[in-house]
C-alpha positions in Angstrom: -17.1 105.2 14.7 -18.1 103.0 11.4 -16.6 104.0 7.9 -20.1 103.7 7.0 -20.6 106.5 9.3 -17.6 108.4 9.0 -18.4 108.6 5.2 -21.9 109.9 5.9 -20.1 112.6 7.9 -17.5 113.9 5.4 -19.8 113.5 2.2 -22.4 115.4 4.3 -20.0 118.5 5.2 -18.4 118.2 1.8 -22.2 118.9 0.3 -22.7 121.5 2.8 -19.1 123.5 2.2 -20.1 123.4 -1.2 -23.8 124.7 -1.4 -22.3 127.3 0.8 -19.6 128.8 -1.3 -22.4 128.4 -3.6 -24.7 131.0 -2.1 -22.0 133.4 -0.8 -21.3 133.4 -4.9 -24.9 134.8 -5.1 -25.1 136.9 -1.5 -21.9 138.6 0.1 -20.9 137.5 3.0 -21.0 140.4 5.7 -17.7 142.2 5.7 -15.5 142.5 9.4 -15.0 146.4 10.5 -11.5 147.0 10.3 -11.9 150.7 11.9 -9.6 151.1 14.5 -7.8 148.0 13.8 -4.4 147.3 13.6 -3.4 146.3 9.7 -0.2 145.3 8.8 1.0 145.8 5.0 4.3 144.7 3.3 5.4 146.3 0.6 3.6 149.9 1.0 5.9 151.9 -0.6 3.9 151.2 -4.0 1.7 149.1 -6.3 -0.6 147.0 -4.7 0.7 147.6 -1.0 0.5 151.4 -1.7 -3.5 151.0 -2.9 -4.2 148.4 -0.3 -3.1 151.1 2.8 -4.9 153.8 1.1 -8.0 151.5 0.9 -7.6 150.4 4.4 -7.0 153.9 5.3 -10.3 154.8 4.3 -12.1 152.6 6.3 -10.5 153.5 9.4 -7.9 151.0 10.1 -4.5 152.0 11.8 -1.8 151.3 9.1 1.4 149.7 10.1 3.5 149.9 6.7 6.5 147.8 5.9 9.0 148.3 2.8 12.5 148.3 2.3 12.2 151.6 -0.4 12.2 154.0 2.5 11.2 156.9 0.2 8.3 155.2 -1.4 7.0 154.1 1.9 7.0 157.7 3.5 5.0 158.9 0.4 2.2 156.3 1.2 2.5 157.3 4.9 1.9 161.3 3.3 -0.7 160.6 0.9 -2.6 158.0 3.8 -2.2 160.9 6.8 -3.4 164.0 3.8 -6.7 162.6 3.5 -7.7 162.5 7.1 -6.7 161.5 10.6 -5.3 158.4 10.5 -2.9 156.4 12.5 -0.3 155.6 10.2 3.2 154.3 10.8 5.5 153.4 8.0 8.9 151.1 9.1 11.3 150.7 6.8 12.3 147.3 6.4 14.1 144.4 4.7 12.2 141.2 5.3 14.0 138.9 3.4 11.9 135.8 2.3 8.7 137.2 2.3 6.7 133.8 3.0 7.9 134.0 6.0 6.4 137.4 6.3 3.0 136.0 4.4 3.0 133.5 7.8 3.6 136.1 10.4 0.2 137.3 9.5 -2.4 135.5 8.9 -4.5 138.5 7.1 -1.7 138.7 4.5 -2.1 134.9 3.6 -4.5 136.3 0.4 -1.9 138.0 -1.1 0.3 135.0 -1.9 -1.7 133.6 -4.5 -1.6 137.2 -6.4 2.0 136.8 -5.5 2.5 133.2 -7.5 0.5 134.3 -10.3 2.7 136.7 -10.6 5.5 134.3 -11.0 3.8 131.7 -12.9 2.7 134.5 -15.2 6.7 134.8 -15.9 7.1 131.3 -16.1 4.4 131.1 -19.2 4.7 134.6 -20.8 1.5 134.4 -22.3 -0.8 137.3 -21.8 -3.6 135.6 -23.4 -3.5 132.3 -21.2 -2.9 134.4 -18.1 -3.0 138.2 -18.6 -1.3 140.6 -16.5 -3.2 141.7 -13.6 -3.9 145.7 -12.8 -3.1 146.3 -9.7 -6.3 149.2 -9.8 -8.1 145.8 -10.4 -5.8 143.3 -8.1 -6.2 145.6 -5.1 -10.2 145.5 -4.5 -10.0 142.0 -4.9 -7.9 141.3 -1.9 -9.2 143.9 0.1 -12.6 142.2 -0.5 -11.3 139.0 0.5 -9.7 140.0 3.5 -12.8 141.8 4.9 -15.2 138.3 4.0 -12.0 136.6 6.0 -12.0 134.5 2.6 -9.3 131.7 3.0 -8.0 132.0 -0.8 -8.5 134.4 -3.1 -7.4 133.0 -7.0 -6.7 135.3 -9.5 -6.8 135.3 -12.4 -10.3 132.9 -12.8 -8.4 130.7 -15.0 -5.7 129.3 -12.3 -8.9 127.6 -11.1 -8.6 125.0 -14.0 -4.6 125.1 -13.4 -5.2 124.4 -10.1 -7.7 121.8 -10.8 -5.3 120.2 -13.0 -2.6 120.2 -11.1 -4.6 118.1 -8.6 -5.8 115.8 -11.0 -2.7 115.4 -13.3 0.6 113.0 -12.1 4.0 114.7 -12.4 4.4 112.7 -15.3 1.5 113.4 -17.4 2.9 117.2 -16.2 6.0 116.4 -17.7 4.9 114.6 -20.6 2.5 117.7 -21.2 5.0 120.4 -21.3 7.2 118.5 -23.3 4.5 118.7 -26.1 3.8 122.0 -25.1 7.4 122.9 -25.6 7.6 124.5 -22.3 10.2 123.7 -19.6 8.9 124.8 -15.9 11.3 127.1 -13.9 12.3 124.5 -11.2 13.5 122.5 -14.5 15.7 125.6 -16.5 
């Protein structure tokens, strides 16, 4: 094909991605029916797993929990199968690098942005550039974005602008910036 053409093509989807995130802003996109579906969750045995299962729980799914506190993870598996009659089975396990667990399935690829705010929040240390997430408020958000099969979910709004940035901005000008900014980044301690 042309590069006039092939142009046409990409600018046209590019305008058409956009105006569509656009209006799914405005109007929900139609969430998938997890009932009786197999759901996978690392990490069950508390925090945001723990609220994730019960959520899921709720809406019918059948639970396959993972953790490595074996306590913690029975206690989900407790409250989960106390509230109703649902298929619940809790594993414990120790899955070592959990990106590699985040790749396993596919689902789970929402949580790892929640995940590396977590650890760029440690990196900066400043609750008012990035404030510290409750998971009461965390949890919704990635249940939503799982049921609208959303691709990312980025938390909070402000990593939109880091992100942004960090497209935009050279390594140097990085650099150069958190030299002023009297900040050294954690691949650099």
């Amino acid at each position: 094909m042309s590069t006039i053409l092939d142009t046409s093509i990409f600018w046209g989807n590019f305008l058409y991605y956009i105006l569509e995130s656009l209006v799914y802003r405005i109007i929900p996109k139609k969430k998938k029916n997890v009932a009786g579906k197999i759901v996978l969750i690392t990490g069950a045995g508390s925090g945001l797993g723990r609220l994730s299962a019960i959520t899921f729980a709720s809406l019918g799914a059948i639970l396959v929990l993972w953790d490595i506190n074996e306590e913690g993870n029975m206690e989900t598996c407790r409250m989960i199968k106390e509230k109703g009659d649902v298929k619940v089975f809790a594993y414990t396990c120790n899955c070592g690098n959990r990106q590699d667990v985040y790749r396993f399935a596919d689902q789970l690829y929402h949580t790892v942005f929640v995940l590396d705010y977590f650890a760029f929040h440690n990196a900066l240390r400043d609750p008012l550039l990035l404030p510290i997430l409750e998971q009461e408020y965390v949890a919704p958000k990635v249940l939503n974005a799982i049921l609208e099969e959303q691709v990312y979910l980025i938390m909070p709004t402000l990593l939109h602008v880091v992100l942004l940035l960090k497209a935009i901005i050279s390594p140097d000008m990085m650099i150069t910036l958190a030299e002023t900014l009297e900040w050294t980044p954690p691949w650099l301690r």
